[in-house]
PDB file of N, CA, C, O and CB in Angstrom:
ATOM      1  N   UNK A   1      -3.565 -25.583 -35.394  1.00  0.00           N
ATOM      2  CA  UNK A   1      -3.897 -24.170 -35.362  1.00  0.00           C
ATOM      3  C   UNK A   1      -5.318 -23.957 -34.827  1.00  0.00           C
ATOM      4  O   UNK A   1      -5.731 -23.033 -34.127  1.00  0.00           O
ATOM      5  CB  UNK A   1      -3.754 -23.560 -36.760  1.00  0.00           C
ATOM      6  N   UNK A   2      -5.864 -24.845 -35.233  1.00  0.00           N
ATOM      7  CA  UNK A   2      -7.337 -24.665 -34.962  1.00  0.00           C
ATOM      8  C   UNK A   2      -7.708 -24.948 -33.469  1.00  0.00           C
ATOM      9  O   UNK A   2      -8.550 -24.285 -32.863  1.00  0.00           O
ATOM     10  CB  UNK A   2      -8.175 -25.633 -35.897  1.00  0.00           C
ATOM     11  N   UNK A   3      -6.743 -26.387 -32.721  1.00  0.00           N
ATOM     12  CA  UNK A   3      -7.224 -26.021 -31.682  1.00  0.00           C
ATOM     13  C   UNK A   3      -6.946 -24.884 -30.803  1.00  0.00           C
ATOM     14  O   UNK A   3      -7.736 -24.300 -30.061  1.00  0.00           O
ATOM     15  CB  UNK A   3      -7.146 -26.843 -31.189  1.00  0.00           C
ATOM     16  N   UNK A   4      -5.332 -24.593 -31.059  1.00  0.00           N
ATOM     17  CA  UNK A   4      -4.838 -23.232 -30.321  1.00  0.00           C
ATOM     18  C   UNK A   4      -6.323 -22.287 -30.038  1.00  0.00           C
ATOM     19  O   UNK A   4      -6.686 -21.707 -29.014  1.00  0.00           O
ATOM     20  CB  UNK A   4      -3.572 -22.249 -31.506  1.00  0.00           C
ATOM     21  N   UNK A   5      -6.811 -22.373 -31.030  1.00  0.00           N
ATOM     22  CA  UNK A   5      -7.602 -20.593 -31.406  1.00  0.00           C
ATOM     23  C   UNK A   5      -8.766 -21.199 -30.263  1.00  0.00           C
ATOM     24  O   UNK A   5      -8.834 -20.644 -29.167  1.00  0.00           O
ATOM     25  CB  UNK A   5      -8.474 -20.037 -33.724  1.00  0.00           C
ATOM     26  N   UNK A   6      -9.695 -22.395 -30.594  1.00  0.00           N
ATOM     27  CA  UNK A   6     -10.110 -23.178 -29.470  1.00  0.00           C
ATOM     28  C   UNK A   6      -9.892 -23.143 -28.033  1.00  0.00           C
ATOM     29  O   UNK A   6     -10.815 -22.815 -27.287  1.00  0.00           O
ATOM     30  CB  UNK A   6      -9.784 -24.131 -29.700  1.00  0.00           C
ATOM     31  N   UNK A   7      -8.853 -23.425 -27.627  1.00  0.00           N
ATOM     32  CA  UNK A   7      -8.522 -23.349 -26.433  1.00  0.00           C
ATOM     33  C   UNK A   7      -8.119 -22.193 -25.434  1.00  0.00           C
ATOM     34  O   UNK A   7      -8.069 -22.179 -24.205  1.00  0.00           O
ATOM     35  CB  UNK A   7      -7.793 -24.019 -26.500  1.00  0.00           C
ATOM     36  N   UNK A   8      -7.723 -20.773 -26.835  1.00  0.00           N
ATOM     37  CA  UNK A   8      -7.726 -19.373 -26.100  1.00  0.00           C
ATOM     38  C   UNK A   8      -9.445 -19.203 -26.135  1.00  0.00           C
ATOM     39  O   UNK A   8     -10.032 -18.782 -25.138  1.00  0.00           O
ATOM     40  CB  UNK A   8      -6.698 -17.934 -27.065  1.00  0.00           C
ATOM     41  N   UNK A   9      -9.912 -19.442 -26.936  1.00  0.00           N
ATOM     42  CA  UNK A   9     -11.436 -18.768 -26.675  1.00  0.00           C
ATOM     43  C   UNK A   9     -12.001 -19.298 -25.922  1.00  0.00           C
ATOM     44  O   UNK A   9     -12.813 -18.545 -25.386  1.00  0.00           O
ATOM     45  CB  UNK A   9     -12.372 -18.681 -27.627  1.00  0.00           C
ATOM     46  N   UNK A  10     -12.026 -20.592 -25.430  1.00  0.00           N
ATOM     47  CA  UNK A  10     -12.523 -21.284 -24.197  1.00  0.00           C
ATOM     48  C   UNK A  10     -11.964 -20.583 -23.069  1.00  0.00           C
ATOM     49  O   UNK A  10     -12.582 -20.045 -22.151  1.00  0.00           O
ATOM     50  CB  UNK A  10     -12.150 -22.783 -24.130  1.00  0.00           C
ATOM     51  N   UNK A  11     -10.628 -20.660 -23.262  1.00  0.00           N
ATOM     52  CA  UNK A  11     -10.205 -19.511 -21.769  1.00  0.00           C
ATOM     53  C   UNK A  11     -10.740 -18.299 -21.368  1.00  0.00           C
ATOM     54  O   UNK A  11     -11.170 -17.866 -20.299  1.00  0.00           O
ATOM     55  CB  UNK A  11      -8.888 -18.949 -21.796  1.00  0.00           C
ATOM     56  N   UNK A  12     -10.588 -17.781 -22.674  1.00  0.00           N
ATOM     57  CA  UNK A  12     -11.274 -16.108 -22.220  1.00  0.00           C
ATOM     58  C   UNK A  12     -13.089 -16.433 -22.076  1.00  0.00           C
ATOM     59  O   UNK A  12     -14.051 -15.754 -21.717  1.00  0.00           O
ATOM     60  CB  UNK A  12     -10.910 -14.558 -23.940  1.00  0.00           C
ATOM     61  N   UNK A  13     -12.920 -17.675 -22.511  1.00  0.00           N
ATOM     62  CA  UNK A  13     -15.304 -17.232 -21.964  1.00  0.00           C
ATOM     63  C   UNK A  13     -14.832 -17.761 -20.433  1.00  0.00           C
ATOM     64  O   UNK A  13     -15.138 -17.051 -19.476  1.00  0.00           O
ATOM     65  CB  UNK A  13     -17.477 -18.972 -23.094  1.00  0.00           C
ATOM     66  N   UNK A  14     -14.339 -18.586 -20.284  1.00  0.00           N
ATOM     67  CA  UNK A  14     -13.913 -18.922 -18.639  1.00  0.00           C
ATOM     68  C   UNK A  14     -13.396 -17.868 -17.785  1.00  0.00           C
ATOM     69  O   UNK A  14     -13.769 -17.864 -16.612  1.00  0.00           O
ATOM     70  CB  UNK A  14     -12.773 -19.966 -18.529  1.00  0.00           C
ATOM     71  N   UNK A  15     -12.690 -17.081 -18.146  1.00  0.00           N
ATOM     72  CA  UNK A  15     -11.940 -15.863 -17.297  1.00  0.00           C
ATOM     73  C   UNK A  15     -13.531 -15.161 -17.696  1.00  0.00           C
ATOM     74  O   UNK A  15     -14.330 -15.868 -17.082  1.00  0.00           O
ATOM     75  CB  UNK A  15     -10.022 -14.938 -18.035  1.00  0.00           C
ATOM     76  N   UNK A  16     -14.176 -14.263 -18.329  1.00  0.00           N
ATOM     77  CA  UNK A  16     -15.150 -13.808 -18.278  1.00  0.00           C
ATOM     78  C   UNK A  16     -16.181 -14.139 -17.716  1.00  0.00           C
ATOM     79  O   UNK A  16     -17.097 -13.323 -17.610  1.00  0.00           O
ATOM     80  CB  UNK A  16     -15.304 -13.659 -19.014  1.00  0.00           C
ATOM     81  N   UNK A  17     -16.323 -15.809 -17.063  1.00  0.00           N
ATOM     82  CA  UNK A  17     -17.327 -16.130 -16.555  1.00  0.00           C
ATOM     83  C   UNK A  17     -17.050 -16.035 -15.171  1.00  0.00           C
ATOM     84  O   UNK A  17     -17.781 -15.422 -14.394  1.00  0.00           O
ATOM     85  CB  UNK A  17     -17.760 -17.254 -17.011  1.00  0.00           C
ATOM     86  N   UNK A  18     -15.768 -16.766 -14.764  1.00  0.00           N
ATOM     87  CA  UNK A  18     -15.536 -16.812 -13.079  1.00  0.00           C
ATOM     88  C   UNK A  18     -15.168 -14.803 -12.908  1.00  0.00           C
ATOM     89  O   UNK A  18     -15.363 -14.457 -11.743  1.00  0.00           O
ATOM     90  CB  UNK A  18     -13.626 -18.262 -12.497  1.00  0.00           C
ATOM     91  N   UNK A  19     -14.849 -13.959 -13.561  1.00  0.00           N
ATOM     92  CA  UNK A  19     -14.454 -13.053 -13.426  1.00  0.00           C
ATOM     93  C   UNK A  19     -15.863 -11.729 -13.235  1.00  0.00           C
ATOM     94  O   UNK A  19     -15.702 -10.525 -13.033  1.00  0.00           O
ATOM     95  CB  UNK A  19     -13.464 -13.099 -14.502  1.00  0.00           C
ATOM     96  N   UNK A  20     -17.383 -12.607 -13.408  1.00  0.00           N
ATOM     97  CA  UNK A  20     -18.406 -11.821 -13.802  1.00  0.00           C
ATOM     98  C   UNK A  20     -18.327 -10.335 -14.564  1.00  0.00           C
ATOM     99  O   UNK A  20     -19.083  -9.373 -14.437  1.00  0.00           O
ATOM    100  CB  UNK A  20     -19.022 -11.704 -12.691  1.00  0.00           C
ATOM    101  N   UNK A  21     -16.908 -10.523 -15.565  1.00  0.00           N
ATOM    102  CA  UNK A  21     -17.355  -9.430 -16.149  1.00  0.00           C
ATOM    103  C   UNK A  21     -17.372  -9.836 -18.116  1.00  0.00           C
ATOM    104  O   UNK A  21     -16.486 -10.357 -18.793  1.00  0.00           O
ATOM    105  CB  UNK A  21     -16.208  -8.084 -15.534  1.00  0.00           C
ATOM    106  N   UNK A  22     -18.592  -9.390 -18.481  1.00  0.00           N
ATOM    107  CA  UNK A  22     -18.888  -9.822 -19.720  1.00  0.00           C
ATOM    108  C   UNK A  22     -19.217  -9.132 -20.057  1.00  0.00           C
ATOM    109  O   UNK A  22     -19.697  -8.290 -19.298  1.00  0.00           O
ATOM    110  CB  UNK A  22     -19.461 -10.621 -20.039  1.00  0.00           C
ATOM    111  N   UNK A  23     -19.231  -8.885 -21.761  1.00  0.00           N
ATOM    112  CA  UNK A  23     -19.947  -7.692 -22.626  1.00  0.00           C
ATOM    113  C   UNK A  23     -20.896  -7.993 -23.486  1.00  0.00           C
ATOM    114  O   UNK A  23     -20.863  -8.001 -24.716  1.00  0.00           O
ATOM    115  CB  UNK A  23     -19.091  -6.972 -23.438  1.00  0.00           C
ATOM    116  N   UNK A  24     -22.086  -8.340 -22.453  1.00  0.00           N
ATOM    117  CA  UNK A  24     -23.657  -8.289 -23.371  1.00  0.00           C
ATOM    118  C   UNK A  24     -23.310 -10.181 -23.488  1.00  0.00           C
ATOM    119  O   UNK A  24     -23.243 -11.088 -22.658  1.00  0.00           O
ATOM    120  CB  UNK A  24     -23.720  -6.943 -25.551  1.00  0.00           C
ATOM    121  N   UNK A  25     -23.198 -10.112 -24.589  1.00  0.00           N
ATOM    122  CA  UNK A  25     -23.471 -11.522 -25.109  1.00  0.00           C
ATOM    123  C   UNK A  25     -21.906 -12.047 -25.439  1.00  0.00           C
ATOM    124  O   UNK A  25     -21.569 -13.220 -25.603  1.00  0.00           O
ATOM    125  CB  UNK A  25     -24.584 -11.512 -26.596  1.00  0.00           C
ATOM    126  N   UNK A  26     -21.126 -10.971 -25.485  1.00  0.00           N
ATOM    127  CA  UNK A  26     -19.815 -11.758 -25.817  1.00  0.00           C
ATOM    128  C   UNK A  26     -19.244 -12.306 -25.885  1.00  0.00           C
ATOM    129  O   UNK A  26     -18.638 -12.560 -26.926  1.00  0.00           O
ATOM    130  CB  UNK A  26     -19.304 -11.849 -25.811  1.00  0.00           C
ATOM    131  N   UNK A  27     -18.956 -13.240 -23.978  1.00  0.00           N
ATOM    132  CA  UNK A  27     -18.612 -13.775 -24.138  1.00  0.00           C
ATOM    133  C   UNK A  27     -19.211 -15.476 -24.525  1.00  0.00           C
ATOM    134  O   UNK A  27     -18.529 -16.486 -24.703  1.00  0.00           O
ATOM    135  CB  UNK A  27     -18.054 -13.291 -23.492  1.00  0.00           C
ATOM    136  N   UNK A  28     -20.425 -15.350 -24.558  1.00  0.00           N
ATOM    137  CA  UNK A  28     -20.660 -16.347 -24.880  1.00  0.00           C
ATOM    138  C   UNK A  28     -20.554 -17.029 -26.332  1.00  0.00           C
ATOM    139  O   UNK A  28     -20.343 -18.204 -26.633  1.00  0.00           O
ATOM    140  CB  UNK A  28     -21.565 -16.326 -24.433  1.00  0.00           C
ATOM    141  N   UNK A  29     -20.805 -15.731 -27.244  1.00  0.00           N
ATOM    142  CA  UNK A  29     -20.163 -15.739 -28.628  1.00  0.00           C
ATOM    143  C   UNK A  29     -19.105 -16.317 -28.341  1.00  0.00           C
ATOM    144  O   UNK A  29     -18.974 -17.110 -29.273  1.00  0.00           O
ATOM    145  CB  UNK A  29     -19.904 -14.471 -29.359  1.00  0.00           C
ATOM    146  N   UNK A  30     -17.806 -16.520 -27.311  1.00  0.00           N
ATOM    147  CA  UNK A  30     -16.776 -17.008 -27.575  1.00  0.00           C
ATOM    148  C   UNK A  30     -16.479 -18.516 -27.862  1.00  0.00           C
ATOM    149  O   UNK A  30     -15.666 -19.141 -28.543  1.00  0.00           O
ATOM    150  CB  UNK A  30     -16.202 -16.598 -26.751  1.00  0.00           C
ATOM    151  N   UNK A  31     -17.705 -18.857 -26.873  1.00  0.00           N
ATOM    152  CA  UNK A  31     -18.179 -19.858 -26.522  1.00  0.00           C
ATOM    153  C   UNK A  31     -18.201 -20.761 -27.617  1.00  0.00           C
ATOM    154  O   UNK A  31     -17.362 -21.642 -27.800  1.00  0.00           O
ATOM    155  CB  UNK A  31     -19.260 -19.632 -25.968  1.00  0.00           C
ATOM    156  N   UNK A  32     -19.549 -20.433 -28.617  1.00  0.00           N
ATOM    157  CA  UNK A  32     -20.135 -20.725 -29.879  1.00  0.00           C
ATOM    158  C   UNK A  32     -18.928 -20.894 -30.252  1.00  0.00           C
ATOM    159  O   UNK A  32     -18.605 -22.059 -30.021  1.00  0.00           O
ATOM    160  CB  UNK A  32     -21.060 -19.783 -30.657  1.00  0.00           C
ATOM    161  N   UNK A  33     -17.871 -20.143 -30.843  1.00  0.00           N
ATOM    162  CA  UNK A  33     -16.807 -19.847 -31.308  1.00  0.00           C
ATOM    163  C   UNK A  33     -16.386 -21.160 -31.473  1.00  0.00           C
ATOM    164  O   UNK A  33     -16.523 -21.926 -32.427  1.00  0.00           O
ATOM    165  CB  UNK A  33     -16.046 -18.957 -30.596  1.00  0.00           C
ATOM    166  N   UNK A  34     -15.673 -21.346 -30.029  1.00  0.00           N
ATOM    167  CA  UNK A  34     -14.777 -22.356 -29.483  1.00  0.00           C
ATOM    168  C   UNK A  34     -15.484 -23.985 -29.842  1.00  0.00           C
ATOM    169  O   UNK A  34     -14.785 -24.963 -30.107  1.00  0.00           O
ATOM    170  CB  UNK A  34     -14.616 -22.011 -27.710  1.00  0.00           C
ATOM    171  N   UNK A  35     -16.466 -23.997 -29.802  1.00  0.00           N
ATOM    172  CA  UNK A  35     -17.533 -25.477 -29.691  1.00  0.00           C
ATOM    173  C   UNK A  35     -17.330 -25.404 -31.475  1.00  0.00           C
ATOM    174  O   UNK A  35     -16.695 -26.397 -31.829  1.00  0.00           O
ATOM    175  CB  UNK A  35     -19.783 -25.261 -28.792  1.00  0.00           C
ATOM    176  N   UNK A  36     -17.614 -24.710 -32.386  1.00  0.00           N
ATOM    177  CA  UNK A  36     -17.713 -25.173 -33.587  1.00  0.00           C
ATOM    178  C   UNK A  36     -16.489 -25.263 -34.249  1.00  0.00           C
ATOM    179  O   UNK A  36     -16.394 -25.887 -35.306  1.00  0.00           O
ATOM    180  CB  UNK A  36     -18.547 -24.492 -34.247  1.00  0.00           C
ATOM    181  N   UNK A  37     -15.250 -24.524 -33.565  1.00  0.00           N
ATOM    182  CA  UNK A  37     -14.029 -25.048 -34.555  1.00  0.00           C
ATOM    183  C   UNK A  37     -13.618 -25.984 -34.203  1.00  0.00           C
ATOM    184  O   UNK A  37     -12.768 -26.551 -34.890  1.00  0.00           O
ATOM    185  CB  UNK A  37     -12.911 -24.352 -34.767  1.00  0.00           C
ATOM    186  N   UNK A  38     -14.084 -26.568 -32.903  1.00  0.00           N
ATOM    187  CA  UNK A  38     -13.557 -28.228 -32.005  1.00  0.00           C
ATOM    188  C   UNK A  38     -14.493 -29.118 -33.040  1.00  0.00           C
ATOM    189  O   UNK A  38     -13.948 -30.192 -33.293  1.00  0.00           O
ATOM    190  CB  UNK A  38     -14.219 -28.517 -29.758  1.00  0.00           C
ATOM    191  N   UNK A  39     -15.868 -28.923 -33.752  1.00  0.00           N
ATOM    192  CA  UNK A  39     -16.502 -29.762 -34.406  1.00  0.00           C
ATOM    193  C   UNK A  39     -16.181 -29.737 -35.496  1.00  0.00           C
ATOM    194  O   UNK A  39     -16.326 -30.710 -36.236  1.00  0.00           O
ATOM    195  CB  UNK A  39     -17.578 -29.726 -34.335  1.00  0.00           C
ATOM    196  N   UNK A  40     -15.659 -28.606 -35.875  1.00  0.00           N
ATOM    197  CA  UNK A  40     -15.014 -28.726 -37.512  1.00  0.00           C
ATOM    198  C   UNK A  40     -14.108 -29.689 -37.083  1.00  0.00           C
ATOM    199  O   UNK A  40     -14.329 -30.891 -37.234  1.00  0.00           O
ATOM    200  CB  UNK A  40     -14.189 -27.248 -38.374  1.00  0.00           C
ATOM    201  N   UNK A  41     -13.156 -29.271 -36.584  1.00  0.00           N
ATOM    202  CA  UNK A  41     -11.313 -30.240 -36.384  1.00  0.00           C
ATOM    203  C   UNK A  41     -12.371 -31.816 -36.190  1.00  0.00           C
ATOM    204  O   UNK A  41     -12.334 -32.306 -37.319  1.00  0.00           O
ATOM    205  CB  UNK A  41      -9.769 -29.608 -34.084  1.00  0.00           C
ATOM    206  N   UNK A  42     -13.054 -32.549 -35.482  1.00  0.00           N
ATOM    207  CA  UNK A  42     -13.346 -33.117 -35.175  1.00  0.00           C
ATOM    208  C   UNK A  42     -13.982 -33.914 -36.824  1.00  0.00           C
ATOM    209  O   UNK A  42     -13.551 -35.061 -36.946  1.00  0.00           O
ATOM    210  CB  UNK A  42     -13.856 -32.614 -34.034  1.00  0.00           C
ATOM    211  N   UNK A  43     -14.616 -33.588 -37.646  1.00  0.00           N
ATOM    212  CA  UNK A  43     -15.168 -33.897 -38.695  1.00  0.00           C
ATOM    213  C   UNK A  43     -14.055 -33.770 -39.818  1.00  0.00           C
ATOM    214  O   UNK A  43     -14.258 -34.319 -40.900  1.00  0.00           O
ATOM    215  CB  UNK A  43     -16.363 -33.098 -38.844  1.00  0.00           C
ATOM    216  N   UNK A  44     -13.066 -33.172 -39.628  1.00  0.00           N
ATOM    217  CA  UNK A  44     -11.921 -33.016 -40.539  1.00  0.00           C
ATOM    218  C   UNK A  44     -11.031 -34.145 -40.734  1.00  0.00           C
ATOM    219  O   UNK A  44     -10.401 -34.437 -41.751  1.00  0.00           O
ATOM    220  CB  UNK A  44     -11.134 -31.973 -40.116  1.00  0.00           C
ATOM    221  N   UNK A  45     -11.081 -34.906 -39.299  1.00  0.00           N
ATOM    222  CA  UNK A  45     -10.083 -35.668 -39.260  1.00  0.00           C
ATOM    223  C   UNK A  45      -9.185 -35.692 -38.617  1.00  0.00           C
ATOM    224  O   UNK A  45      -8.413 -36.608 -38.902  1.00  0.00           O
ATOM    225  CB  UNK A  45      -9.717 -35.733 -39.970  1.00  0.00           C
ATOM    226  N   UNK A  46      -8.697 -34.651 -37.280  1.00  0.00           N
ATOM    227  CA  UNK A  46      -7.318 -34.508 -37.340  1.00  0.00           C
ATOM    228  C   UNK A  46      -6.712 -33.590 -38.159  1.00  0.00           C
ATOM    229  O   UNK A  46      -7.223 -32.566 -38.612  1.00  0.00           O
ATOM    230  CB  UNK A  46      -6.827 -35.560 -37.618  1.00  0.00           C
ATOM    231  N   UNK A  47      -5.203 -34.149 -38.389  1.00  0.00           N
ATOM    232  CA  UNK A  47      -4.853 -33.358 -39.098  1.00  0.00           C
ATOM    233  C   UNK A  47      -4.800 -33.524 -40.358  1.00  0.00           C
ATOM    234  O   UNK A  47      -4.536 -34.657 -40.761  1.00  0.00           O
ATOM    235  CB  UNK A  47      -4.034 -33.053 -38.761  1.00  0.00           C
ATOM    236  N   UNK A  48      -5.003 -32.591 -41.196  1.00  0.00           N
ATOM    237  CA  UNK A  48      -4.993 -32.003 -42.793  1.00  0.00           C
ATOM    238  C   UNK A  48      -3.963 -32.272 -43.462  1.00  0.00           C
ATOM    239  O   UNK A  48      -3.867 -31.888 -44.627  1.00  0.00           O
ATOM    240  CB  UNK A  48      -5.065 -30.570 -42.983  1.00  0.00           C
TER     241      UNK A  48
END
């Protein structure tokens, strides 16, 4: 589950980036987003 959510939010900061359209800081918030639930899953173990 966790990476799903990961891998849409990586997409949409990517479509927002090649697409130059972003809102303020947003999409990079997605960014953040995406990088810390890959380090949670990553410190978790896998799967639960």
């Amino acid at each position: 589950m966790l990476e799903t959510i990961a891998v849409i939010l990586i997409v949409l900061w990517l479509v927002g980036l090649v697409s130059s359209y972003t809102l303020g800081g947003f999409i990079h918030v997605l960014l953040v987003i995406a990088v810390i639930t890959i380090i949670l899953r990553l410190i978790r173990g896998g799967k639960a």
